[in-house]
Backbone bond lengths (Angstrom), bond angles and torsions (degrees), N, CA, C in turn:
res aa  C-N    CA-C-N  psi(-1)  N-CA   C-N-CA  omega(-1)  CA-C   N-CA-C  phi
1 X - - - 1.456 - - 1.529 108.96 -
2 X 1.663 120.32 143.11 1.026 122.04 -179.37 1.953 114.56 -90.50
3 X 0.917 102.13 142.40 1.575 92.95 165.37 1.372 129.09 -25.48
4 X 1.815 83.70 -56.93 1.894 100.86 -162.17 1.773 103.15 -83.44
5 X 1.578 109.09 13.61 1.696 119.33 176.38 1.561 99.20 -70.79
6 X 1.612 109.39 -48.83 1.296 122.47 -147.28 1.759 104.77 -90.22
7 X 1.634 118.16 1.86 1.222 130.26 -173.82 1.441 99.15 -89.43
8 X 1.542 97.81 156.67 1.770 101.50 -174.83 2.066 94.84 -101.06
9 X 1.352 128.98 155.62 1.461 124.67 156.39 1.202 128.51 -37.88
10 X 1.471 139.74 -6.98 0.990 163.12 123.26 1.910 122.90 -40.48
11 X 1.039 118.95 -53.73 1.013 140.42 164.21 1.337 115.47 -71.20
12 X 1.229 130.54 -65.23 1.608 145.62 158.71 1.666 107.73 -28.11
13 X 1.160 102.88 -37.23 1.965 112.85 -159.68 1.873 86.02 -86.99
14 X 1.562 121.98 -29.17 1.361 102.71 -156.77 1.634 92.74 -94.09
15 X 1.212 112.71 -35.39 1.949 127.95 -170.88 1.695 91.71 -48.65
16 X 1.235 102.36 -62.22 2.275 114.79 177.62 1.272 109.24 -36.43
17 X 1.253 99.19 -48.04 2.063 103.19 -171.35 1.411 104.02 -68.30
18 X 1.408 122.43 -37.53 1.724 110.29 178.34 1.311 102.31 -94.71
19 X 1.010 131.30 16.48 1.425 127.88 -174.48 1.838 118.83 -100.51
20 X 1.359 96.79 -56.62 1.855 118.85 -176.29 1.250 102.41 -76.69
21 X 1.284 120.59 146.96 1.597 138.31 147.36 1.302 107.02 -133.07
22 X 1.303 104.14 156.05 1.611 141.44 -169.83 2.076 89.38 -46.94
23 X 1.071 103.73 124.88 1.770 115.93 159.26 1.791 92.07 79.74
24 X 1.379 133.45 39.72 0.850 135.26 169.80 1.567 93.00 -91.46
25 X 1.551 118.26 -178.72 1.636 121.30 -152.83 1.128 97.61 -140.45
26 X 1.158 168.04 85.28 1.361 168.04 162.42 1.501 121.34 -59.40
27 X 0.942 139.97 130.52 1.860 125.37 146.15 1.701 111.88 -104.30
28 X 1.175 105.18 116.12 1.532 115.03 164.93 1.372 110.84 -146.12
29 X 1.211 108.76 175.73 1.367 147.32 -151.02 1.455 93.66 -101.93
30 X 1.485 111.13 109.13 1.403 131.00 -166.11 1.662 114.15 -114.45
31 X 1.737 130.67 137.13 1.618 120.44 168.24 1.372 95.70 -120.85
32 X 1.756 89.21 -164.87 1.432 100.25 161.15 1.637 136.30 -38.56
33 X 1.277 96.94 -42.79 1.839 128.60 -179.51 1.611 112.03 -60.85
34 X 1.552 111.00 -30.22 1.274 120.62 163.68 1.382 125.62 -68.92
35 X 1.739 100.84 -24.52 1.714 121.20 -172.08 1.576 94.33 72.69
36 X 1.329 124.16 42.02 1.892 130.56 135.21 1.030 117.85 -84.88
37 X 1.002 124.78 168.17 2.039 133.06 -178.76 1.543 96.72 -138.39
38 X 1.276 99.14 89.41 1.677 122.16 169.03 1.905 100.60 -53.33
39 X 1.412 113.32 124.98 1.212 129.22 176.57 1.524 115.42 -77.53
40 X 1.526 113.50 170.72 0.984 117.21 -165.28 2.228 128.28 5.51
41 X 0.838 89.63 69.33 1.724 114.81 167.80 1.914 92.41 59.92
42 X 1.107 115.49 30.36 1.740 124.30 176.29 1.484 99.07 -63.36
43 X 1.187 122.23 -176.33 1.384 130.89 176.21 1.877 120.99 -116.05
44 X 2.010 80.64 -36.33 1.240 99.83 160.64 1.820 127.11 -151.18
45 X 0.975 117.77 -158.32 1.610 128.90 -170.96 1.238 120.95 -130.36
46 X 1.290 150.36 128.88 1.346 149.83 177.52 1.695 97.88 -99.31
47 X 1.466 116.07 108.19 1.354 126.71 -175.15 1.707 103.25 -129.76
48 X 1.702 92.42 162.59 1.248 129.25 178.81 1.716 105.49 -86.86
49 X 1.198 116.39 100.80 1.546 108.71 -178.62 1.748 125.31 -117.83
50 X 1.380 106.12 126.28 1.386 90.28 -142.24 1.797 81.42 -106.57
51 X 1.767 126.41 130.38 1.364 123.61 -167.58 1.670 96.34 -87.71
52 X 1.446 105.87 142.22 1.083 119.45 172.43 1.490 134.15 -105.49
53 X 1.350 100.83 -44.15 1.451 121.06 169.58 1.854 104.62 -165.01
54 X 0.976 98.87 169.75 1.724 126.88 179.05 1.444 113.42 -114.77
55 X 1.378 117.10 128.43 1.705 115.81 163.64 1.405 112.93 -80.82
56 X 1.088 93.74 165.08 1.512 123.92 -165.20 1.160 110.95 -50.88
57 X 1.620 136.15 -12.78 1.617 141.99 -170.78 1.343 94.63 -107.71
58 X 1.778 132.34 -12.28 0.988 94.42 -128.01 1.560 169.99 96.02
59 X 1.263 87.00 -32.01 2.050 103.79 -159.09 1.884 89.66 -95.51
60 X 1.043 129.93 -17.23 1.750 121.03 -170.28 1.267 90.59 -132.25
61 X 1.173 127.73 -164.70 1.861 164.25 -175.43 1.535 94.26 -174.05
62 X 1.498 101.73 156.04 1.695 125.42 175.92 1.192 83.12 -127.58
63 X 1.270 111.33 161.48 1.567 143.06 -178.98 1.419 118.65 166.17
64 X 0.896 122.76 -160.25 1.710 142.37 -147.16 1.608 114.05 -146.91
65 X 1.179 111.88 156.54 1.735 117.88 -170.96 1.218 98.74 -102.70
66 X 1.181 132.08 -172.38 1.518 151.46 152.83 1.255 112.05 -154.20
67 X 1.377 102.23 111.75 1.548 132.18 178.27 1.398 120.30 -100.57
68 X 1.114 110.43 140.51 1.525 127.03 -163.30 1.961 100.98 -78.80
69 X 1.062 95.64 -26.64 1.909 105.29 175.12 1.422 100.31 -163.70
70 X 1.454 94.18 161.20 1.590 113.03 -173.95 1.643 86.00 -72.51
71 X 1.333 99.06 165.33 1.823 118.90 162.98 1.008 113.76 -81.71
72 X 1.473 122.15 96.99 1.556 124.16 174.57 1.876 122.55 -42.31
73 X 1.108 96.86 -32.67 1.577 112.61 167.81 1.350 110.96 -60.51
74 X 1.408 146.34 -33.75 0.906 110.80 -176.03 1.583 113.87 -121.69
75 X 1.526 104.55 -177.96 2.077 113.95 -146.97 1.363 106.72 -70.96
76 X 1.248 99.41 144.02 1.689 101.45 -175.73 1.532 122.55 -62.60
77 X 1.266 104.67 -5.98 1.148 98.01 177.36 2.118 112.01 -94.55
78 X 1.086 96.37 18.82 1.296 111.82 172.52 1.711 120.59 -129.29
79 X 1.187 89.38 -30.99 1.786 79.16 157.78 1.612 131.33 -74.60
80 X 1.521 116.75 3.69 1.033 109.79 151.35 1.289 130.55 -63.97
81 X 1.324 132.64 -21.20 1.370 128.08 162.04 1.146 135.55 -83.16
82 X 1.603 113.37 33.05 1.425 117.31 175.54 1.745 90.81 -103.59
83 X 1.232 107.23 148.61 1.789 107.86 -165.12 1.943 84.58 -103.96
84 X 1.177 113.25 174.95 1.491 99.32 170.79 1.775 94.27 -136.69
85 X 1.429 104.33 156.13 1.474 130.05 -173.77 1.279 115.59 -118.26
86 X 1.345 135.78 141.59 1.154 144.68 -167.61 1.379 109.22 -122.70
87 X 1.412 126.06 138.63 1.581 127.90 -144.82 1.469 102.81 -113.47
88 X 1.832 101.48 -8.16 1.539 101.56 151.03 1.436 133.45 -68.34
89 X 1.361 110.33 -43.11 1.521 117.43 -171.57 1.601 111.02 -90.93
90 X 1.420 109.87 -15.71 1.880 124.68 158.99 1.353 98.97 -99.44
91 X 1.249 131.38 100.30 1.644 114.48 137.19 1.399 135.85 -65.00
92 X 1.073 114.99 10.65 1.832 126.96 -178.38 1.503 84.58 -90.05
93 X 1.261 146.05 -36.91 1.210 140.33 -161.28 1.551 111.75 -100.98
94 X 2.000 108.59 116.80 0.995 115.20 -170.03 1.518 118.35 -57.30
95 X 1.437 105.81 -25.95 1.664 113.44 -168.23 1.599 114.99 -137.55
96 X 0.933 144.35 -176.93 1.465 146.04 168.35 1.782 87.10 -69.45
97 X 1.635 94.92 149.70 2.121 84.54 -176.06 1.492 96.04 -163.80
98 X 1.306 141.23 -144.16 1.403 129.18 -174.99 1.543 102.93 164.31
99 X 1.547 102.35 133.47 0.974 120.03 161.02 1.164 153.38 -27.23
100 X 1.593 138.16 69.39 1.504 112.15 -162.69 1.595 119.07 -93.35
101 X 1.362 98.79 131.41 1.493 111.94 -149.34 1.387 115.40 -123.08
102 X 1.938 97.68 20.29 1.399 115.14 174.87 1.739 109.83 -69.08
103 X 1.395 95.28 -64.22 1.650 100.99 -164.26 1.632 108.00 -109.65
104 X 1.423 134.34 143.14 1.107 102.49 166.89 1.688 110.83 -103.99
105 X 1.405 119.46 168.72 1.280 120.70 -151.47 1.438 89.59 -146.51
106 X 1.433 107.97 146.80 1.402 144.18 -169.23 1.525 129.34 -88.38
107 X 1.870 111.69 119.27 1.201 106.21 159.70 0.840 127.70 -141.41
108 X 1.495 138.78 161.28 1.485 146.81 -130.62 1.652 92.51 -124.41
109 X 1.302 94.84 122.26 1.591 112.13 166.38 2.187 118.52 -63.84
110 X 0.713 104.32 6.33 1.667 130.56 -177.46 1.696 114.63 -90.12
111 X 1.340 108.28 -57.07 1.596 119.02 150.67 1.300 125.89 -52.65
112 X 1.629 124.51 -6.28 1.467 124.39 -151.25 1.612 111.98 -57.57
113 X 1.605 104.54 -38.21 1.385 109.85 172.35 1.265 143.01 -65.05
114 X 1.645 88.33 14.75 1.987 107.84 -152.15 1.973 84.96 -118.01
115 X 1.300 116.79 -16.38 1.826 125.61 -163.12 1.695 87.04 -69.51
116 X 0.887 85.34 148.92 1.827 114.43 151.82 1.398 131.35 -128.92
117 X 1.394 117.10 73.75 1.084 136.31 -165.28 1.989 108.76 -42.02
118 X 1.147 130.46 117.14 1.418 127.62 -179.82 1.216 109.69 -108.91
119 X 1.648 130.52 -24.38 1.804 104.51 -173.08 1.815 87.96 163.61
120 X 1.433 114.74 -152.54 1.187 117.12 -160.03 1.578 96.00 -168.72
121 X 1.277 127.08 127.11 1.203 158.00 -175.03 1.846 94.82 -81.64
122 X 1.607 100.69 125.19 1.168 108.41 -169.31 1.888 108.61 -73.28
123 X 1.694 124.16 -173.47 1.165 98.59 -167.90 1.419 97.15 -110.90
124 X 1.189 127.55 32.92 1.740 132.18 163.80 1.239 103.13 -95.74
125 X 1.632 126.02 -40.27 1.099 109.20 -145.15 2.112 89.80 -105.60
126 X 1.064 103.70 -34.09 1.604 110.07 152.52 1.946 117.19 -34.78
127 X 1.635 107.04 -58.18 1.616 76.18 177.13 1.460 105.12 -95.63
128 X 1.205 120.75 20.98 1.833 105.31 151.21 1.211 119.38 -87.40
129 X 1.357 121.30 -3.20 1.331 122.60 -177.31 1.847 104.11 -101.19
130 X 1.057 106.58 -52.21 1.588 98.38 157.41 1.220 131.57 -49.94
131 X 1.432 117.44 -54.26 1.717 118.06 -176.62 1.799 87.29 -53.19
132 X 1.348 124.24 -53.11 1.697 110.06 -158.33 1.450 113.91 -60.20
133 X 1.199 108.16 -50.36 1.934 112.46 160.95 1.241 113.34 -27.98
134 X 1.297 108.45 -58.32 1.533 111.35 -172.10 1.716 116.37 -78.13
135 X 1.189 100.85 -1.29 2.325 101.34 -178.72 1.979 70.75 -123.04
136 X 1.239 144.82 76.40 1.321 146.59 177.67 1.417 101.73 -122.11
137 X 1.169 143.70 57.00 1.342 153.50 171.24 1.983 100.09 -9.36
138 X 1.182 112.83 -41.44 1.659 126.30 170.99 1.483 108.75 -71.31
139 X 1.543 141.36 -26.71 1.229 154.09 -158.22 1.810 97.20 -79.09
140 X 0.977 110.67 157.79 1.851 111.58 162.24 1.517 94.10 -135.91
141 X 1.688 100.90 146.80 1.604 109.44 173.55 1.512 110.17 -74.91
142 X 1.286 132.11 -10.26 1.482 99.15 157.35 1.322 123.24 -107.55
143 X 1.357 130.65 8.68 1.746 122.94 128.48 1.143 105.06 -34.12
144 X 1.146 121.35 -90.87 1.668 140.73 -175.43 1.132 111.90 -30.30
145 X 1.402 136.52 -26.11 1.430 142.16 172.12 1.859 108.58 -96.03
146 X 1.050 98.18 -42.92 1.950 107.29 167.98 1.220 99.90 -37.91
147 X 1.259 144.19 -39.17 1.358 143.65 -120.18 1.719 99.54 -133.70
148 X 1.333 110.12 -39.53 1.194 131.55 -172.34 1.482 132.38 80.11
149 X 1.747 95.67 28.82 1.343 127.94 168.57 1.864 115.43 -57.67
């Protein structure tokens, strides 16, 4: 049994807040509610989540995905905002993979015991990944302000 088994969501939400910083690396288990699009009729996604900022309660984090390839589906004038990562200078990352730095997407400090913490996004490549969120033609300024982007 883990410690954080025997914690209530309440407890879980406060352990997260001293726990995470900005460009920390997560893998969890992502849905709709995250704003992912679980594939083939799944429910959910096992993702790379990279934290960006925290709102003001507390109660969410904003951050970013890491995708193994851009989405061929969508317009080129939007796949410029996938940043790309190299699986040399990340070893948490099975393959060369990239940033998507269209939308940012949501996670709940409540799951914290469910994270798998992998590593930490250096701080060059951190504010290129922010400044792109923020010129994200897909982004809205009060996400971006929720977050404290």
């Amino acid at each position: 049994m883990r410690i954080s088994d025997a914690l209530n969501e309440a407890d879980l939400s406060r352990l997260a807040s001293h726990t995470v910083s900005i460009g920390d690396v997560y893998e969890m288990t992502m849905t709709a509610a995250n704003g992912v699009t679980p594939k083939h009729g799944y429910a959910s996604r096992d993702k790379y989540f990279i934290l960006l900022g925290f709102d003001s309660d507390g109660v969410a984090y904003g951050g970013v995905i890491i995708n193994s390839q851009i989405n061929r589906n969508l317009p080129p004038h939007l796949k410029i905002y996938h940043m790309p990562l190299r699986q040399s200078k990340y070893p948490f990352l099975r393959y060369d993979s990239f940033v998507d730095c269209l939308r940012l997407k949501v996670a709940y400090p409540q799951k914290f015991n469910e994270w798998n913490y992998l590593g930490k996004i250096d701080e060059d490549d951190l504010r290129l990944i922010i400044g792109t969120v923020k010129e994200s033609p897909a982004e809205s300024k009060a996400s971006l302000a929720r977050f404290g982007l």
